[in-house]
Residue, then its C-alpha position, 0 to 999 in steps of 0.5 A: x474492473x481495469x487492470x494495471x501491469x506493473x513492471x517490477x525492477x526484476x523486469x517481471x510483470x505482475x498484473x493488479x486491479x486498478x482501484x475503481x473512483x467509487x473506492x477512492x471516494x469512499x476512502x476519501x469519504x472515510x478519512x475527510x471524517x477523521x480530520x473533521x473529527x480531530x478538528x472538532x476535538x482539537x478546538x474543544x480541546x483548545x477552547x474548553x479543556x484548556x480554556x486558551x481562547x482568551x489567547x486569541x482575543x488580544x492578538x490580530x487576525x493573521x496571529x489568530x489564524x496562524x494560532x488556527x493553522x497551527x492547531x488544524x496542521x495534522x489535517x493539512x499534512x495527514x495524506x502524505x505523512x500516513x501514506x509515507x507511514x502505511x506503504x501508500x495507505x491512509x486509514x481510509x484507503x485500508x479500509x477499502x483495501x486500497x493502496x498507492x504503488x510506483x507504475x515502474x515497481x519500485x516502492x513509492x518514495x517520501x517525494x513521490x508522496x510528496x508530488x501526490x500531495x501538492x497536486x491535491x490541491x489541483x485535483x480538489x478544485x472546484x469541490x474536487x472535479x478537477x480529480x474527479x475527472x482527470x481518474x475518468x479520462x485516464x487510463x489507469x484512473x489516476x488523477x493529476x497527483x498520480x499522473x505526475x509521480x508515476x503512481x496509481x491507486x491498486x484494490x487488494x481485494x483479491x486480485x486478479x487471475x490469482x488462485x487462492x491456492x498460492x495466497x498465505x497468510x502473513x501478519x501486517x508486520x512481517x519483515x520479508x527475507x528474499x526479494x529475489x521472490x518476485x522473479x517467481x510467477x503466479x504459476x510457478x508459486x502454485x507449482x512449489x505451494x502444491x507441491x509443497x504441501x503434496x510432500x508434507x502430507x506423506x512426510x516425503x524430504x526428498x520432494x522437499x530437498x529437491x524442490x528447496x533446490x530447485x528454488x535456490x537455483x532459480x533465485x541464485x540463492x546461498x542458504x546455510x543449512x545450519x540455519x534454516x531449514x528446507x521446510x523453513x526456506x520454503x515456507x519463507x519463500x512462499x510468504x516473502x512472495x505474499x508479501x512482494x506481490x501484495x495478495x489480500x490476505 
């Protein structure tokens, strides 16, 4: 499987597997089958429950199709409003664990959602071989829309050269503390977990303190004893870098 350096704003590197086009397909597979479930649940709707078809027999074509546009827009938009929504997700790239990123390491924007979307219209031409090729040819299997907003599609599936050691398990809605996390590398997140747990073990708080310090130095943070624990800081920290790196959880 290929990978994928992405460069984060702290000008670390941290190495992802590159989605593969059979995930993403699969993916499009999954949520192509919601938006036809809502279309067919919208018309039933529309038709039987509330019984408006007599509406459309007294108005002209383009008033008929307009009244047709209106009832099917979640599907024409659900791409870019879910993946604004779910950090680069839809439910069908969840599902295969999957997910839309920046290539410079910053979070993918509203625009950049935006580019993927209108681009979707190229890559879906000709029953989708347009997009289809463009991830075989290029590097990081982007396809157009990828390739003119600077994104590419990433596997959470536990990734590269990671060892389980440092993954942690955090809820899907937990709010990070410290970005600073990210300058930390995989190696030196090992070293702290490890130790970490070393010390809990035999209750030993003058491991804890100097490895709380030792943190705070290299992050050049300030924390308030008053309000947060060494024990806490340091279990912060290790989810905060759970969270920044996206590890599978």
């Amino acid at each position: 499987m290929s990978q994928i350096a992405i460069n984060t704003s702290q000008n670390v590197n941290i190495n992802f597997n590159i989605a593969s086009v059979g995930e993403r397909m699969l993916a499009f597979i999954i949520d192509l089958l919601i938006k036809v479930a809502y279309a067919i649940i919208a018309l039933y709707i529309f038709f039987n429950i509330l019984d408006l078809g007599y509406v459309l027999n007294g108005l002209d074509y383009w008033s008929q199709m307009a009244i047709y546009i209106a009832i099917t827009f979640p599907i024409y938009v659900y791409p870019v409003v879910l993946e604004s929504l779910m950090e680069g997700q839809t439910p069908g790239k969840k599902a295969m664990k999957i997910r839309v990123v920046k290539i410079d390491g910053y979070q993918a924007s509203f625009g950049d959602y935006m580019i993927r979307w209108v681009f979707r219209l190229i890559d879906t031409s000709f029953a989708g071989v347009i997009g289809l090729v463009s991830m075989i040819i290029s590097k990081n299997n982007q396809r157009l829309g990828d390739i003119a907003s600077g994104t590419a599609v990433i596997s959470l599936k536990n990734s590269i050269n990671i060892s389980h050691t440092i993954l942690e398990n955090i809820q899907e809605n937990y709010l990070p503390t410290f970005p600073q996390v990210i300058a930390l590398s995989d190696n030196d997140m090992r070293i702290i977990k490890d130790n970490y747990q070393k010390a809990l073990k035999i209750d030993d708080r003058q491991i804890i303190n100097r490895l709380s310090d030792k943190i705070k130095n290299i992050l050049k943070l300030e924390i308030d004893p008053t309000k947060m624990t060494e024990r806490q800081f340091i279990n912060i920290i290790i989810k905060d870098y759970n969270y920044y790196t996206g590890k599978d959880n």
